[in-house]
KOLROVEX-601769 format. One record per residue (C-alpha): y, z, x. Coordinates in pm, 1 decimal. Layout:
<nodes>
NODE_c2_c3_c1
NODE_Y_Z_X $
...
</nodes>
This chain:
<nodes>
NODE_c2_c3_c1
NODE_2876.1_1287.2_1768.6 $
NODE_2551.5_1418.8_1975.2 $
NODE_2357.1_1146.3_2226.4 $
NODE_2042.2_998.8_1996.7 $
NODE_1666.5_1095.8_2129.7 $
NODE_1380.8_915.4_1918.8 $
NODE_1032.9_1025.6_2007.7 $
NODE_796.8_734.1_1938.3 $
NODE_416.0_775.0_1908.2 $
NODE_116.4_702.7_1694.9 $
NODE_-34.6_1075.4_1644.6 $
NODE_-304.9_1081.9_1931.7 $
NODE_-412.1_1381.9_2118.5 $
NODE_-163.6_1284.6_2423.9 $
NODE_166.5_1182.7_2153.3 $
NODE_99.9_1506.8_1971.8 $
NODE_65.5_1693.0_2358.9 $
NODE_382.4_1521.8_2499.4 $
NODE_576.9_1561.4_2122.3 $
NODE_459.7_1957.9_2203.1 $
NODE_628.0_1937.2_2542.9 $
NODE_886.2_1670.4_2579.0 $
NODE_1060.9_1719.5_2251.8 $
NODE_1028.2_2101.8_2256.9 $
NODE_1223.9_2075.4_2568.6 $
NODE_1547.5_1885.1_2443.4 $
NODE_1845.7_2074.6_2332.1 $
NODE_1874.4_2033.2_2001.8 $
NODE_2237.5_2138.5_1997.8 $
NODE_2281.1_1865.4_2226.3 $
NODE_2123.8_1563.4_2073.4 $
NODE_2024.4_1428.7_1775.5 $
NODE_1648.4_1389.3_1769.9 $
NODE_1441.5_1177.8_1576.9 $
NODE_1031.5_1183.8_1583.3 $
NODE_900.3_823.9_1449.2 $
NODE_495.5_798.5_1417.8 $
NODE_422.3_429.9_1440.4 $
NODE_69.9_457.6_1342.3 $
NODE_223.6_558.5_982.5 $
NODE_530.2_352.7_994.1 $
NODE_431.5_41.6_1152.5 $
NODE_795.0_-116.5_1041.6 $
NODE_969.9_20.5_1310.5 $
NODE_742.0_-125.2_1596.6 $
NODE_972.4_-401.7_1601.3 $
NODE_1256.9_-192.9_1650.8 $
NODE_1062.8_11.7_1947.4 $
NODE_994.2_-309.5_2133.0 $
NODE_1389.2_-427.9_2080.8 $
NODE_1449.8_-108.5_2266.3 $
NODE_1165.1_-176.2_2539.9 $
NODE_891.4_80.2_2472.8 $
NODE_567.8_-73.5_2557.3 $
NODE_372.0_214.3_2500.9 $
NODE_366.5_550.3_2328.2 $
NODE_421.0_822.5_2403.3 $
NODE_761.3_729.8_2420.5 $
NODE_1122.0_891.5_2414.6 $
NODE_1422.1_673.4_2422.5 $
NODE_1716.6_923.0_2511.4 $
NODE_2111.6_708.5_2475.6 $
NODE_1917.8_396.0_2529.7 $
NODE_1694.1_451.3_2815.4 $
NODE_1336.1_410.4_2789.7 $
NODE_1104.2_708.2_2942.1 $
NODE_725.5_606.4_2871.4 $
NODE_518.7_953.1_2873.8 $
NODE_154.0_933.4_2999.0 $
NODE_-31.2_653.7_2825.3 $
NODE_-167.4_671.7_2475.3 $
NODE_-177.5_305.9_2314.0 $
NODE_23.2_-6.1_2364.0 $
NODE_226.8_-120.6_2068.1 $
NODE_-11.9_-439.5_2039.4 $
NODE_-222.4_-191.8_1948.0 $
NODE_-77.8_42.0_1649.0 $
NODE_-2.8_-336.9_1480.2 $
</nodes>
């Protein structure tokens, strides 16, 4: 079973730049990756913040948090 990567952001100009560059970058072959926008699915903020992403861009890669440039807080995709 391959290491989980979810990409969490809200769509912006910097979540679509760092989705571009961050996400381009992983080896596929090597992990699973998942791209969540939480401007369109606000239900998994919740889950984001269990995890500890405060902002977005965001990639959480096996369970560690890597915040990516600053594009909105979750307080405010809710």
């Amino acid at each position: 079973m391959k290491p989980k990567a979810v990409f969490y952001h809200a769509g912006c100009p910097v979540c679509r730049s760092a989705e571009s560059a961050v996400v381009g970058a992983l080896d596929r072959s090597r992990f699973d990756v998942e791209i969540v926008h939480l401007g369109s699915d606000k239900a998994r903020i919740a889950e984001a913040e269990t995890l500890g992403v405060k902002s977005v861009p965001a990639l959480v890669l096996e369970g560690r948090v890597f915040h990516i440039n600053f594009g909105a807080s979750l307080a405010d995709l809710r």
